[in-house]
SELO-227731 format. One record per residue (C-alpha): residue in one letter; y, x, z. Coordinates in steps of 0.2 Angstrom, whole numbers, plus 5000, padded with zeros to 4 digits. Example, Ala and Ser with C-alpha at 12.3 -4.5 7.8 and 13.67 -1.06 7.14 Angstrom:
REM residues 2
A497850625039;S499550685036;
REM end
This chain:
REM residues 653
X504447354876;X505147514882;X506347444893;X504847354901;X503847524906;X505147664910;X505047844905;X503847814889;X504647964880;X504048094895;X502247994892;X502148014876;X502448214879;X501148204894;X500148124883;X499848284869;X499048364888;X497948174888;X497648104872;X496347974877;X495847854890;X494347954894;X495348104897;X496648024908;X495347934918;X494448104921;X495848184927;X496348024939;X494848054948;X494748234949;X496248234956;X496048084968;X494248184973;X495348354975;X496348254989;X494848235001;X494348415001;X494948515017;X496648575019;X496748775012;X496848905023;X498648985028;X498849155034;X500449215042;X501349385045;X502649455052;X503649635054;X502449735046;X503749885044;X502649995032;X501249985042;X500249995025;X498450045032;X498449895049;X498949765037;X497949815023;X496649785035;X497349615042;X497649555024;X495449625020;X494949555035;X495949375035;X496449395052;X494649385058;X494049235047;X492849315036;X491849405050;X491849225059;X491049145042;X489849305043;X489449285063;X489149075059;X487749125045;X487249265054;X487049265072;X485349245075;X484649345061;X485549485061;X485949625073;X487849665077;X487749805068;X487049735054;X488449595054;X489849745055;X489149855041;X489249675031;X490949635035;X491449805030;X490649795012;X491549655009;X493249715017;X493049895007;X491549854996;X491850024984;X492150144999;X490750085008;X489550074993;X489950264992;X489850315009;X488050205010;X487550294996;X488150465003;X486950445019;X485550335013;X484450284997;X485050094994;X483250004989;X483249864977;X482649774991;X484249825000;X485449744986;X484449604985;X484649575000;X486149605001;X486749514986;X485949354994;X486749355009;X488549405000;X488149224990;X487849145005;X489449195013;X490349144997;X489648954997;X490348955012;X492048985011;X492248904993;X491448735001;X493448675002;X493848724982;X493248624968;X492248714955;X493748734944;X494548824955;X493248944963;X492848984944;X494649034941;X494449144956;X493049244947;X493149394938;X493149344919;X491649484915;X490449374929;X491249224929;X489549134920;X488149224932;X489349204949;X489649024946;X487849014944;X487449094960;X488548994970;X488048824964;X486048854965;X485048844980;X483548924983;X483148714992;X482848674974;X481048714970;X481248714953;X482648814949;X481948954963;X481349064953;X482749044941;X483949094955;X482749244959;X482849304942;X484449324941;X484649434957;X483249544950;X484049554934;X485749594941;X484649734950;X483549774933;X484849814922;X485949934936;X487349814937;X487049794956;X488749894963;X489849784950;X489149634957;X489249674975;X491249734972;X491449564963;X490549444975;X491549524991;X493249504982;X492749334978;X492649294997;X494149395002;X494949294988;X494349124993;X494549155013;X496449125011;X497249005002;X499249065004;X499749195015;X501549175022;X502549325024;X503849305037;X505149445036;X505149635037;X504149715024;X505149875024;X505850005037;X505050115053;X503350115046;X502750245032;X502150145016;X503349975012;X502950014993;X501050004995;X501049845004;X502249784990;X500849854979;X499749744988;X500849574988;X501249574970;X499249554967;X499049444981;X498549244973;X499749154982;X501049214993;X502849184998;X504149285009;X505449225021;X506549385019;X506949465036;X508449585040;X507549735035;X507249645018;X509049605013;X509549785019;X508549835005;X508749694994;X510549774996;X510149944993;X509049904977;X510649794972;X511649964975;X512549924989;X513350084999;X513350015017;X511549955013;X510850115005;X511550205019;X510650115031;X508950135021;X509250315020;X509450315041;X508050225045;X506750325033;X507450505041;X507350425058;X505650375059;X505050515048;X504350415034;X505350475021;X503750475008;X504350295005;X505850344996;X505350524987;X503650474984;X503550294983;X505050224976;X505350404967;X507150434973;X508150574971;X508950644986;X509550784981;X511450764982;X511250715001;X509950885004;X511251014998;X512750935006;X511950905024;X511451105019;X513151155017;X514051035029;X513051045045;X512451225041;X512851275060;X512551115068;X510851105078;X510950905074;X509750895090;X510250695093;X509550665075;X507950765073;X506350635068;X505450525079;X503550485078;X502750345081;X503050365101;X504750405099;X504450565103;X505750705094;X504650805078;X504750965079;X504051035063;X504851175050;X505651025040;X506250945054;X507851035057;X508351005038;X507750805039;X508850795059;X510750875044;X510150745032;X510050605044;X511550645053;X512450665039;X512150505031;X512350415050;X514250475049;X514350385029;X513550245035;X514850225051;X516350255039;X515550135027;X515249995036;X517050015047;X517850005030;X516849825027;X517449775044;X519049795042;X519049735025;X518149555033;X519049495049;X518149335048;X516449445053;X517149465070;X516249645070;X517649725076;X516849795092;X515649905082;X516950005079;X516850165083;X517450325073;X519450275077;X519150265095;X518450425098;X519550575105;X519250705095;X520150835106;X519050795123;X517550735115;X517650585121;X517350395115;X518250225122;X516950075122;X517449905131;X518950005141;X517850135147;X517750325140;X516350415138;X515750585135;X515150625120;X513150705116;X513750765101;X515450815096;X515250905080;X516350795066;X516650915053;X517050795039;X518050655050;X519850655047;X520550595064;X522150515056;X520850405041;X519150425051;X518450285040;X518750375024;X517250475015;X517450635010;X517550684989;X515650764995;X515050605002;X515750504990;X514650594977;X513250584987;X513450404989;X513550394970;X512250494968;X510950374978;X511750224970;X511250264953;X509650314960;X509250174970;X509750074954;X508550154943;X507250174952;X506050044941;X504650014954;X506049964968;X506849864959;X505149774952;X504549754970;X506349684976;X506449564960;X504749494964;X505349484983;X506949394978;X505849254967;X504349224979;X505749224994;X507049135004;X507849125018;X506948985026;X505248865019;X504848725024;X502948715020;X501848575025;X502848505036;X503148665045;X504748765044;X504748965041;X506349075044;X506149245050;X507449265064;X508449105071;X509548965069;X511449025076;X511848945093;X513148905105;X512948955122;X512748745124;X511248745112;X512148655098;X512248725079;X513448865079;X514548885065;X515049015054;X516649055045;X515749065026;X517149125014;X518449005020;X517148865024;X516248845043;X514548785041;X513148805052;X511148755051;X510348715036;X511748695025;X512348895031;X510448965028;X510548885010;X512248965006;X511649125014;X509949085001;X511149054983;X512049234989;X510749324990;X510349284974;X511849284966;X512149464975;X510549534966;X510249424952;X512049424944;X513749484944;X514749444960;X516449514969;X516349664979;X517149554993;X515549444991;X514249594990;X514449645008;X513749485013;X512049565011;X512549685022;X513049555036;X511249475035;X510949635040;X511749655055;X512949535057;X513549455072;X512949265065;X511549335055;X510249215056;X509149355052;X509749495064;X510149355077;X511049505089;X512749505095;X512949685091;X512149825085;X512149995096;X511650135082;X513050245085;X512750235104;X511150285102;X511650455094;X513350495103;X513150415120;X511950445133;X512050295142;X510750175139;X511650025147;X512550025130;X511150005121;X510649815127;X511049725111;X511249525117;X510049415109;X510849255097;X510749085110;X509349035100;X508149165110;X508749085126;X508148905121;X506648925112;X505648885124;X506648705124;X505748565118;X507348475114;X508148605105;X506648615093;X506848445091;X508648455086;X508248565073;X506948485066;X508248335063;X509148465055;X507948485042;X507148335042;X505548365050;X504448265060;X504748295077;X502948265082;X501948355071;X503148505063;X503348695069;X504448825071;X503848985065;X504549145067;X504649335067;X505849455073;X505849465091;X504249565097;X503449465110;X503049575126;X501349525127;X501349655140;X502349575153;X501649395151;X502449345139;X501849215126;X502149175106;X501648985111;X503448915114;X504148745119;X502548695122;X501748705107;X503048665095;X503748865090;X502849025087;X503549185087;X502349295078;X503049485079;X501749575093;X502149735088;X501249775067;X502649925069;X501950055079;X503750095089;X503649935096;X502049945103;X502550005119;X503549845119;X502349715117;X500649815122;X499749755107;X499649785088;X500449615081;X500149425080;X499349345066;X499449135064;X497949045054;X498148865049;X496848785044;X496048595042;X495448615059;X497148665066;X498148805072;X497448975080;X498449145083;X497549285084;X498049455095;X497749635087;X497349785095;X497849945087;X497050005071;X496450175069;X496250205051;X495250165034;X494050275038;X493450235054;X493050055046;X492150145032;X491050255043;X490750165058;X490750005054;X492449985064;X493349835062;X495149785071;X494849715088;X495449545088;X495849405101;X495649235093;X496649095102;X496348905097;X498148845101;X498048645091;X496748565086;X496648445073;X496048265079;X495448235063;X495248385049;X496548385039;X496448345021;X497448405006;X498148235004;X499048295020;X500048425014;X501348475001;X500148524986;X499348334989;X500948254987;X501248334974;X499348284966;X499848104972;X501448084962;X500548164945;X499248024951;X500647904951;X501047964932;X499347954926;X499047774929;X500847744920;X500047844908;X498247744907;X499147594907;X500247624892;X498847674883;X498047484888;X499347374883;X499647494868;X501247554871;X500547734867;X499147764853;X497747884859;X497748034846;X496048104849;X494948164833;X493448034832;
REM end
């Protein structure tokens, strides 16, 4: 009889989970009722660069989605003001009861009210959960009285004053504050099913570690890494070139706290050698930018503008000697420290010399200029053993490497951070992969095994400075530049220099056919998948728009990093997915937590409706029901095993 029913041995193990007919049957139709409920919500993100407090707020306010919900139930009852001190009670619901508190006596009439009202909301936005999952949701102390709440209506006569009781109880015994906090993280919980994060946690911004902070609590979350990422998925995995890098950036944009204070560290070995070595050098092309790109002139600044050249200079030496060591990276253009003339000051780029800014190279050797110093080759040693140690880095980087890839294809829909390599013709452009061309899917998925491999396990040194190409490698699909132009940012004044020419794939974006092609290349449905992505800040400013080859791409980067905001003249793009369709909202610049907790302020955004669903979708129409339908398929193998007695049920009686 076993040959006539095929996998018997893995239904007699599913069976231990479903030892009767009556259980198997129930969990048939749960799961066949779970398919018809609305599709969850997805949030995505993109190039948050440390902007802790903006996209704490982003992730609080769901992009706008709660205060819709709150505006829905709301609107003809409430005044605006009363709709914004509510939205902001459940964004911040401890600071605001404090504030509140601070400046007015809160009634019991005020919490009953409000506790109503927060109910409401929740019924709302847990109307597309079963019950089993909203009460997984909860809070294991309220769990019972929340579910409670949520599934009885005041419409029912005769549980009304059940209902009532309950609220005036909660109120009775002082437990008002615990059940306001628990009912607004309940809504912020249930607003988002899965937020997508597409690339550049880390770098410019202040705080990447409290956003990681953030994301390691968040309910379901993954992360297409983005260049930034893998240069400190690199660093955490000790690589020099990329813990150079991280060091630059941090002292550039003067958000160092990241590395002292939130990843604790130690930099010591780089402060006394930048004190000793550049004691006499003013270091004026390297003094600290803010957010404006304006030079920082405080007392510390002349200290942080030695360090940061001083680590600039390893990092040039650095990544020459991986250039050199790598022909097949075709990098050799950004080559710099041999082709300066250190006797006239002058450097030779593309035929051309040009004057130097800057002329001070006390620890270049003109003879071996790639060649580190025995000071810098201690302070490089120095910061990898403390980039390998540091225990909350590494916790935040191992988290990012499991919930992280290079690309995802999620409900149809494909996710990568920077671009697909072109040719100027627009077809798949090929890289050389040691010793192998590939291109497309097959290059982002070798690109995906090394850099886990790079992180996870013990690999060649020849293999580790792949991490550093994704980086900013001339085929990297996540840097997606033909060059970068750091040193001639320091040493040249000449901003022609600085143009850095975009990967073909920015050229074509807006090319139906070409999102078409690579949609065959990953096996997508040409009429109903997208492309989204990060990367490239859109310069909303000049017209420009994320809605690309009409309709099919989005490019998501408006500008979260504050630096960038002069480019793109707004604060970053957000993407919502939900059963009704697509929708992108446009944020304008956040000013800070306070401002929402005082005045009610909320991030001004501009919600555009860009594809509407003709028919909601359902969860049989994405990934997760798949899934559900091929468990379905192995339950009914189950049920019927159980029916012709192939399989005994095993329940007590």
């Amino acid at each position: 009889m076993k040959d006539n029913l095929y996998g018997l041995d893995y239904l007699e193990l599913l069976s231990e989970d479903y030892p009767t007919i009556q259980a198997v049957s129930t969990e048939i139709i749960n799961l066949q009722a779970i398919l018809n409920l609305p599709k969850g919500t997805e949030h995505f993100v993109s190039d948050l660069h440390g902007e802790h407090e903006a996209f704490l707020h982003v992730l609080k306010n769901a992009s706008g989605v709660i205060k819709n919900k709150i505006d829905f139930l709301y609107k003809t009852t409430l005044t605006e003001n009363e709709r914004k001190t509510l939205a902001t009670l459940i964004y911040y619901p401890e600071q605001k009861l404090y504030y509140l508190k601070q400046h007015a006596t809160l009634s019991d009439e005020w919490y009953a009210l409000t506790l109503y009202r927060l109910v409401e909301i929740c019924r709302v936005v847990s109307t597309k959960y079963t019950r089993s999952k909203v009460r997984k949701a909860m809070p294991k102390d309220f769990g019972y009285i929340l579910e409670e709440l949520l599934y009885i209506t005041d419409s029912e006569a005769n549980k009304h004053e059940y209902y009532t009781q309950i609220i005036n109880s909660i109120i009775e015994i002082d437990r008002s504050d615990e059940f306001v906090i628990a009912l607004a993280n309940l809504i912020r919980r249930l607003s988002i099913d899965h937020l997508h994060v597409l690339g550049d946690v880390f770098d410019r911004g202040p705080r990447a570690d409290i956003i990681m902070d953030e994301l390691l609590k968040y309910h379901s979350i993954d992360f297409q890494w983005g260049n930034h990422d893998v240069e400190w998925i690199g660093a955490a995995a000790g690589h020099a070139a990329c813990i150079a890098n991280v060091i630059r950036n941090s002292l550039r944009y003067n958000n160092f706290d990241v590395i002292e204070i939130g990843y604790g560290i130690n930099t010591r070995a780089l402060v006394n050698f930048a004190h000793d070595v550049y004691a006499l050098d003013d270091c004026e092309k390297f003094m600290p930018l803010d957010s404006h790109r304006h030079t920082i002139r405080t007392n510390d600044a002349p200290l942080t503008a030695k360090m940061h050249k001083a680590i600039a200079i390893i990092q040039f030496k650095l990544e020459g000697q991986i250039i050199k060591k790598h022909p097949e990276y075709d990098m050799t253009q950004m080559l710099r420290l041999n082709r300066i003339n250190y006797s006239n000051g002058t450097v030779e780029i593309n035929g051309t010399d040009y004057p130097l800014t800057d002329n001070s190279f006390p620890t270049i050797n003109p003879d071996s200029p790639f060649e580190l110093t025995e000071g810098e080759k201690e302070v490089v040693l120095a910061l990898q053993r403390a980039f390998l140690h540091s225990e909350k880095l590494q916790h935040h980087i191992r988290f990012m490497i499991s919930k992280g890839s290079m690309y995802k294809i999620y409900n149809g829909n494909l996710l990568f951070h920077g671009c697909i390599p072109l040719t100027d013709e627009g077809e798949l452009d090929s890289v050389n992969f040691f010793g192998a061309e590939i291109s497309g899917k097959e290059y982002l998925d070798a690109a995906d095994k090394m850099v886990r491999k790079i992180y996870l396990s013990k690999c060649s040194d020849h293999e580790r400075d792949f991490i550093w190409y994704l980086w900013c490698g001339k085929k990297s699909p996540l840097y997606g530049k033909d060059k970068s132009s750091v040193f001639e940012t320091y040493f040249v004044d000449d901003v022609s220099l600085l143009h850095e020419p975009k990967n073909n794939y920015y050229s074509f974006i807006s090319n139906e056919f070409i999102c078409d092609m690579i949609f065959d290349e990953f096996n997508l449905n040409r009429n109903s998948a997208h492309i989204i992505n990060g990367h490239v800040p859109v310069r909303t400013v000049k017209g420009e728009s994320p809605i690309k080859a009409n309709g099919k791409l989005y490019v998501i980067d408006g500008g979260f990093s504050k630096p960038y905001r002069m480019t793109t003249g707004i604060a970053g793009y957000t993407l919502i997915n939900n059963s009704y369709g697509f929708s992108i909202t446009e944020h304008q610049p956040f000013t800070c937590v306070n401002d929402v907790i005082e005045n009610d302020f909320d991030l001004h955004s501009d919600k555009i409706e860009i594809e509407h669903n003709v028919s909601r979708k359902r969860v049989c129409d994405t990934d997760i029901g798949e899934g559900i339908k091929h468990k379905i398929e192995i339950l009914k193998k189950l049920l019927d095993a159980y029916k012709k007695g192939y399989i005994r049920e095993t329940s007590d009686f």
